[in-house]
N, C-alpha and C positions, 0 to 999 in steps of 0.2 A: 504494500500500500504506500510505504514511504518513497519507493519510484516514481508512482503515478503522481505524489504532487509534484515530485522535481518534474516532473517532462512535462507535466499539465499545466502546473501552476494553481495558485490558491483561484486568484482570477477565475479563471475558466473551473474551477469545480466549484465555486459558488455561484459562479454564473448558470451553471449546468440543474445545480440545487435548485438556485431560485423559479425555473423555468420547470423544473418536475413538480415542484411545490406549487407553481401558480395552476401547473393541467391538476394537478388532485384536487385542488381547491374546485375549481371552477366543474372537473366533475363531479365533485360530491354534491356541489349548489343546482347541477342541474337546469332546467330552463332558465335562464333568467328574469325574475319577475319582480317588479315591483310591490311595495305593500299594499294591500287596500287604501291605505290612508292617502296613498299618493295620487292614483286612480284621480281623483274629484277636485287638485288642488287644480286652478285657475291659471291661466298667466296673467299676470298684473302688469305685464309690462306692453304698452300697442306697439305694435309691428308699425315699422316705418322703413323707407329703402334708405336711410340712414343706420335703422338700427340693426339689418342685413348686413349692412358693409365692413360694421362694426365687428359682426361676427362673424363675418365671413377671415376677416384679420385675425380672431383667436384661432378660427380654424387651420388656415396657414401656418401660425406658430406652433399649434398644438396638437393639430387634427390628424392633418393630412398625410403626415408619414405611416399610422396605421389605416387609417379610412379610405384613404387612395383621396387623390384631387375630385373622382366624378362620386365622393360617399360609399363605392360600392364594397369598403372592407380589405381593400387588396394594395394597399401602400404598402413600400416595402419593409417597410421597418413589421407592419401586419402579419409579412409571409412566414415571421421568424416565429412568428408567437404558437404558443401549443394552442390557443382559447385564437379564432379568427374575429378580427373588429364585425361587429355588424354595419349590415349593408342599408346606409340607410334610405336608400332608394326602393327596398323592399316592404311589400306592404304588410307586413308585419312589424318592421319599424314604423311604418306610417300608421298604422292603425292604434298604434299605444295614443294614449292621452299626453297634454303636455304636462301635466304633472307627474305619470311615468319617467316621460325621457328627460326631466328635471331634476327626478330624484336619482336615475340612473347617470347624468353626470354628475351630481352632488357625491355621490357615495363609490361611485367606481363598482370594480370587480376584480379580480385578476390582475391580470396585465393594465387592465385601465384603471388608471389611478383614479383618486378621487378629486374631482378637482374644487369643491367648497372649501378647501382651504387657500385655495392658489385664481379661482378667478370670483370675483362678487356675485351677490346676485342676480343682478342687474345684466351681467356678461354671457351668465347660466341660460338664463330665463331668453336673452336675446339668440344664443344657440340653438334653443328649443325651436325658436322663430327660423332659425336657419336651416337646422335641420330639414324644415317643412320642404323649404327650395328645390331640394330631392326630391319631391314628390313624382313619380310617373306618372 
């Protein structure tokens, strides 16, 4: 064992760890689902082609490497993941509520972090609006 970390390195067997540990995770959680409570919560924030462009720029900083640029999940940084980004041009992502895919960027999963620590609400809520953009 003491060979594989000199050839491996600590790097790469923690990196290796964290990516088995993010697939059990994510298959133990099973479909991804929102709580009930989330289900009914509103967007309080009105849609504007201002507040699209807005987010359309977190998406670029933050999105796009797993989401792919057209939302369909297949960014490269995506391909690497055990858990694939959803596609959210799929009506399955469209059909959640925005209080769903509000509390599903708030709280992460997996490989997707959580981002209510790292963007406002205000940026959350203006995603949700983005997200729609994908609609088929």
């Amino acid at each position: 064992m003491e060979n594989v970390f000199k050839i491996l390195g600590w790097g790469a067997i923690v990196g290796a760890l964290s990516v088995a540990m993010m697939t059990a995770f994510a298959d133990a959680q099973g479909k991804w689902a929102a709580p009930a409570s989330a289900k009914n919560t509103k967007n309080p924030v009105q849609k504007s082609d201002k507040l699209v462009a807005q987010a359309k720029k977190i998406f670029e900083q933050n999105c796009v490497a797993c989401h792919g640029p057209k939302g369909l999940g297949d960014g490269p940084a995506g391909a690497a993941l055990p858990v694939k980004p959803a596609n959210w041009t799929s009506s399955e992502v469209q059909k959640e509520t925005d209080g769903e895919l509000f509390w599903k960027i708030s709280e992460g999963r997996g490989p997707m972090p959580p981002w209510k620590t790292t963007l406002s609400e205000n940026d959350r809520w203006a995603m949700v609006h983005f997200i729609r953009t994908f609609k088929k």
